[in-house]
C-alpha positions as CSV (number, residue, x, y, z in Angstrom):
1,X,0.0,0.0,0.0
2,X,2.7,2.4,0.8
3,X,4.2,1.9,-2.6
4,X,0.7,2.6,-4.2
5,X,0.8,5.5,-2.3
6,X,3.9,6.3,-3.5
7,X,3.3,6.3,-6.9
8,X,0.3,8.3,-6.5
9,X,2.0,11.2,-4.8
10,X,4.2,11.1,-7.7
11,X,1.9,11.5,-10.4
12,X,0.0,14.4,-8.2
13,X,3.5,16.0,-7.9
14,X,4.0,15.8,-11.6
15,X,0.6,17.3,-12.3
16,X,1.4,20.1,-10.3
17,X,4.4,20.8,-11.9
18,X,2.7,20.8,-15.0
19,X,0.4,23.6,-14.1
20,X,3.2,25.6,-12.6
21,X,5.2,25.2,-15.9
22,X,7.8,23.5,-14.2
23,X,8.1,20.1,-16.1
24,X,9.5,20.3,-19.2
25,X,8.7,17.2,-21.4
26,X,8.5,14.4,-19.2
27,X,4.9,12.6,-19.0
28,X,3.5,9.3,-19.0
29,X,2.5,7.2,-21.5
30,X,0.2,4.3,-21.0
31,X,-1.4,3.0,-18.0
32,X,-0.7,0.1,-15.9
33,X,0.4,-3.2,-17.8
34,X,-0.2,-6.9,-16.7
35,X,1.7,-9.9,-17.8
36,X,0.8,-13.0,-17.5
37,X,3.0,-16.0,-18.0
38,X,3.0,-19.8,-17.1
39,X,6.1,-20.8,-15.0
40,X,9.0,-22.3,-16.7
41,X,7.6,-21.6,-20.7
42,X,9.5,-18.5,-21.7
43,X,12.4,-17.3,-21.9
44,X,12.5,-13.9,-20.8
45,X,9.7,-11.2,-20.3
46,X,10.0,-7.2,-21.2
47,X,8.6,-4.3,-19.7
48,X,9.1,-1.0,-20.8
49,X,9.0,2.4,-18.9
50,X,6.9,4.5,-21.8
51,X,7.7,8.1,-20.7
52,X,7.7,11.2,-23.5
53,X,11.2,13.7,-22.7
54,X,12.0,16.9,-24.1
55,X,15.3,18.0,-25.6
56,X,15.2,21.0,-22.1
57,X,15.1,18.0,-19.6
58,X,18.0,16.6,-18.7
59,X,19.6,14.2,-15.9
60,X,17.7,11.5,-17.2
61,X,17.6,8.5,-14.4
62,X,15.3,5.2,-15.0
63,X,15.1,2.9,-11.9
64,X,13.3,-0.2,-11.2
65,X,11.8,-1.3,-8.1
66,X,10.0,-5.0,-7.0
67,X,7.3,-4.5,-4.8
68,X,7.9,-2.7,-1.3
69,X,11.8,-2.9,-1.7
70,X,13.3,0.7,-1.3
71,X,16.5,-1.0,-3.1
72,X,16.0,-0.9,-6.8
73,X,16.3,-3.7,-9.0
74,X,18.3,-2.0,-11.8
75,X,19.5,1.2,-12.8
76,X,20.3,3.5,-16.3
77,X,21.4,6.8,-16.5
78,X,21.4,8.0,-20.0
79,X,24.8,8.7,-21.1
80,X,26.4,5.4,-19.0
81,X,25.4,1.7,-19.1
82,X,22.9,-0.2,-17.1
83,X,23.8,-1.7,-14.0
84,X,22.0,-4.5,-11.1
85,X,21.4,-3.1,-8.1
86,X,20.5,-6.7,-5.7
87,X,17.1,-8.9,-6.3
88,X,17.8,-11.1,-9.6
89,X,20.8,-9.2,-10.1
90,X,21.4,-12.9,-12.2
91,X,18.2,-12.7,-14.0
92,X,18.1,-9.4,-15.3
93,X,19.8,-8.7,-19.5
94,X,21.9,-5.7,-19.4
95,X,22.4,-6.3,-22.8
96,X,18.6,-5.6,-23.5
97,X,17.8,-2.4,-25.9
98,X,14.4,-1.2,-25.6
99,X,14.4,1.5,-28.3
100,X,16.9,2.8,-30.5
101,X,16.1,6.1,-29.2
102,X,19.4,7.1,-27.1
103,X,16.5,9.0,-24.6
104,X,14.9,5.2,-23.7
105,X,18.1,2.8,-24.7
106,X,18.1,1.2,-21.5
107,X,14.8,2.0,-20.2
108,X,13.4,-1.1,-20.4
109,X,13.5,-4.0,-18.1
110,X,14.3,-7.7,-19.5
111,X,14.0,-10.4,-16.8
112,X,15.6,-14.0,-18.1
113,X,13.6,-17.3,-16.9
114,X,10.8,-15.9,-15.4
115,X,9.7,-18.1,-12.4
116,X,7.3,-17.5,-9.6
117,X,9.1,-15.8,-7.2
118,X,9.5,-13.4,-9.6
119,X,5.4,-12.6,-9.6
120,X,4.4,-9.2,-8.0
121,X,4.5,-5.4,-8.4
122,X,6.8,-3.8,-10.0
123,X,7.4,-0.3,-10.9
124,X,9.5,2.2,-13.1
125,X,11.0,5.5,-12.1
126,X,11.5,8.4,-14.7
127,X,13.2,11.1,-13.2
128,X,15.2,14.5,-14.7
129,X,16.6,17.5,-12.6
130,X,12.9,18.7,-12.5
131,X,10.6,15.6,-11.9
132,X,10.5,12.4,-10.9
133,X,7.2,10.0,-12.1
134,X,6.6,6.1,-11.7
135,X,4.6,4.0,-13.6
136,X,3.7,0.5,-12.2
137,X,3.6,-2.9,-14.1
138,X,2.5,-6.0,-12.9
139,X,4.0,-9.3,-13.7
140,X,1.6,-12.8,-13.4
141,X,3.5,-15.9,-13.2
142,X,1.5,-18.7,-12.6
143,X,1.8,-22.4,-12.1
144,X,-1.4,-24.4,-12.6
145,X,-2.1,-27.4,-9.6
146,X,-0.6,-30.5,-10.1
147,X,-4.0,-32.1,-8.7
148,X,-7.3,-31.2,-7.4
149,X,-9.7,-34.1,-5.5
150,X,-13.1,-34.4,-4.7
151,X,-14.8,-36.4,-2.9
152,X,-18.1,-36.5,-0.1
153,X,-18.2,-37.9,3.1
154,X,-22.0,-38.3,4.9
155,X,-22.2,-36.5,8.2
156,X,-25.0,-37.3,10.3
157,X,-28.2,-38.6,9.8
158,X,-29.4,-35.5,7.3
159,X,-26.4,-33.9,5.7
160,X,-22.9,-34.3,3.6
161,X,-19.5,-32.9,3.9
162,X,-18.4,-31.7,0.3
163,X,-14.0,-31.8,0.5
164,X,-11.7,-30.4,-2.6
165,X,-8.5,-30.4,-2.3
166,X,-6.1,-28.4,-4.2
167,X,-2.0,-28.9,-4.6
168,X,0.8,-26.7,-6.3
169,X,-0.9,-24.0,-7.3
170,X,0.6,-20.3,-7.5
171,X,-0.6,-17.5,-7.1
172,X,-3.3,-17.5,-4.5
173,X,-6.3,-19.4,-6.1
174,X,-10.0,-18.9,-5.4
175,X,-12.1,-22.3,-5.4
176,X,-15.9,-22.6,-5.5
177,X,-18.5,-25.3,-5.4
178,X,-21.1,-26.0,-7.3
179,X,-23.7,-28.6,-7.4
180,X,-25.9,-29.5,-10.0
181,X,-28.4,-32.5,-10.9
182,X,-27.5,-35.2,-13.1
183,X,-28.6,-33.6,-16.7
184,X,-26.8,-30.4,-15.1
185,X,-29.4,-28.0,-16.2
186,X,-29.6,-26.1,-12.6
187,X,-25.9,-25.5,-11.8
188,X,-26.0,-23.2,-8.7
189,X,-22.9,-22.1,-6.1
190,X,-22.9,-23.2,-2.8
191,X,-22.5,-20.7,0.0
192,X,-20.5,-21.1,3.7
193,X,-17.7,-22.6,2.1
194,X,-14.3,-23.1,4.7
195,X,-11.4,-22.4,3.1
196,X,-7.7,-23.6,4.4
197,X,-4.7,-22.4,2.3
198,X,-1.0,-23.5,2.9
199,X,2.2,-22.0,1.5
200,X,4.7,-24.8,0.9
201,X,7.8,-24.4,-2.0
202,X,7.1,-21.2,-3.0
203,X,3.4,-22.9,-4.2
204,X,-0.2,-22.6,-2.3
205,X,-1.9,-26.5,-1.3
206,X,-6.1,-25.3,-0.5
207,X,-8.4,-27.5,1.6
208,X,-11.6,-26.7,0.6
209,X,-15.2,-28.4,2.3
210,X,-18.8,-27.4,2.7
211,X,-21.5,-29.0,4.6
212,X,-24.9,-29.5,2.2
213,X,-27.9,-30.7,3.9
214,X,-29.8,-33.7,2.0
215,X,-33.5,-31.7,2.0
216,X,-31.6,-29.4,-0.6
217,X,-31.0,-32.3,-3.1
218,X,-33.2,-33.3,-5.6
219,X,-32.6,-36.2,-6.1
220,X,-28.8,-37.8,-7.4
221,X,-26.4,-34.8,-7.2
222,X,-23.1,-34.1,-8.6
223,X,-20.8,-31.3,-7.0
224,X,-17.8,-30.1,-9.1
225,X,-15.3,-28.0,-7.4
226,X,-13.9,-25.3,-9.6
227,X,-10.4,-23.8,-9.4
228,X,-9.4,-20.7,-10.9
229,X,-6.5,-18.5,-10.6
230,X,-6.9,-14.4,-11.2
231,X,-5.9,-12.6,-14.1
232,X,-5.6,-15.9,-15.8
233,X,-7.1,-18.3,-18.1
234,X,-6.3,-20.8,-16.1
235,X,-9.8,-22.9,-15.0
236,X,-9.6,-26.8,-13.6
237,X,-12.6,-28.3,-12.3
238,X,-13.2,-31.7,-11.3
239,X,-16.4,-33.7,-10.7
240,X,-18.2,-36.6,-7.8
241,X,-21.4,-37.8,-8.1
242,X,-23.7,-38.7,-4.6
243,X,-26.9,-40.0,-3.9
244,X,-28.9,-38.5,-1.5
245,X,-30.2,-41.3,1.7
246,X,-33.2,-39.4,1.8
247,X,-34.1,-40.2,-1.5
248,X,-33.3,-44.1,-1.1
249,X,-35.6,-44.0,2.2
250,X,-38.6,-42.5,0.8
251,X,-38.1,-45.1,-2.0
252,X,-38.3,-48.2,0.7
253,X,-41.0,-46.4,2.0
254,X,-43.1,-46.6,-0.7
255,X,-42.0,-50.5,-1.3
256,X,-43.5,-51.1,1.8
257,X,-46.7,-49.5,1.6
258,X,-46.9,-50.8,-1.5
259,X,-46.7,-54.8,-0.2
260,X,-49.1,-53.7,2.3
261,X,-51.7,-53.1,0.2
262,X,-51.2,-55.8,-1.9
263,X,-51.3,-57.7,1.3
264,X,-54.6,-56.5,1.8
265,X,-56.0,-57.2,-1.1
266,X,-55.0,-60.7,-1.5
267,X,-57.4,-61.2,2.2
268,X,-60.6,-59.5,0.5
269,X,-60.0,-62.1,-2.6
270,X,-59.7,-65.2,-0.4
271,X,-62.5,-63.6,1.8
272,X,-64.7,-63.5,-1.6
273,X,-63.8,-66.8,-2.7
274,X,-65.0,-68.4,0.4
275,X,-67.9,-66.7,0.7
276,X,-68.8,-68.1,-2.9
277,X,-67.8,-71.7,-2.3
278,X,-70.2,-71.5,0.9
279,X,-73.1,-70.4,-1.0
């Protein structure tokens, strides 16, 4: 939050120095950026810093910074070379041109082998003699799970426990339940869901369960948990199918009312019978 604040001050501070004809040239270009990669299937990832300078500005500085650190990743001043300044100091290509403009040369960022440590905030400072601005990127690298499990368990005399569980999974995921009959036309979400999340290796494991009375169903039910990950494509669902005890009661019920009556009727025949063989 503090960088977000941060950023914000700067833009307000470059406004200002716009209306009082203090800044030159310098002004941003785009808004925030999001890229989203899986873990482990590129080679590298670019962001640039797309600021607009004027030939009057000068002391040119372009730093980048990883979320809250105050240390910054990397550093070009226009006139010398690029250098590394700590986090991924090994991941980061000096070599990397962004423009052939001498005024955003080494502007942009280049980060080798992007893995998911390396998901979060980042942000780029512009800076001259006169202002200072910083424009934030985001960079999404996800790993989908490497299994998610369903299953039920019955609870009681009138209810079921609903369980998914989710491992290796990055970032943060959000899971929901559904439930849905067996031609699935009626898909709805169920509510009062417990959530458990563990970090383990740099990757989240979820526990996910909800309790579902069996007056709900209507008759056989399946429940699908469904795993998603934000700013993604990424969507996983799997699947269990349960038959509702209250269903499989009523249905013995009816079996033995049924033989009752057939019981019944089978005494008023033989009752007939011998009331005609009398005669």
């Amino acid at each position: 939050m503090a960088r977000g604040n941060n950023v914000y001050r700067s833009l307000a501070c470059f406004c200002v120095l716009l209306l009082t004809g203090i800044a030159q040239g310098l002004q941003v270009d785009d808004e925030l950026l999001i890229e989203v990669v899986e873990n482990g299937t590129v080679d590298a990832v670019e962001f640039d810093c797309p600021y607009t300078i004027e030939e009057e500005d000068l002391g040119l500085a372009v730093k980048w910074f990883f979320r809250d650190n105050p240390v910054p990743l990397y550093q070009w001043i226009a006139g010398h070379g690029p250098s590394h300044l700590g986090l991924f100091s090994d991941r980061i290509d000096l070599a990397y041109e962004s423009s052939d403009d001498p005024d955003h040369k080494h502007s942009g960022l280049r980060l080798l082998n992007p893995t998911t440590d390396m998901s979060g905030d980042y942000r780029c400072q512009a800076s001259t003699f006169d202002v200072e601005l910083e424009i934030p990127r985001k960079l999404v690298v996800y790993s989908k799970p490497s299994n998610v499990e369903i299953w039920t368990k019955e609870e009681g005399e009138d209810s079921v426990r609903v369980f998914c569980k989710v491992r290796d999974i990055y970032p943060e995921p959000e899971v929901t339940f559904h439930m849905m009959s067996e031609d699935e036309n009626d898909r709805a979400k169920l509510e009062g869901v417990d959530v458990v999340k563990s970090w383990d290796d740099n990757l989240y494991h979820a526990m996910v369960e909800v309790l579902v009375k069996e007056e709900e169903l209507d008759g056989p039910t399946h429940f699908e948990c469904e795993v998603t990950i934000p700013h993604t494509e990424v969507f996983v669902t799997n699947k269990t199918h349960y038959e509702p005890r209250a269903k499989v009661g009523a249905g013995k019920d009816d079996m033995i009312s049924g033989s009752e009556a057939h019981s019944a009727m089978a005494v008023v025949v033989s009752l007939a019978f011998l009331a005609i063989w009398r005669f």
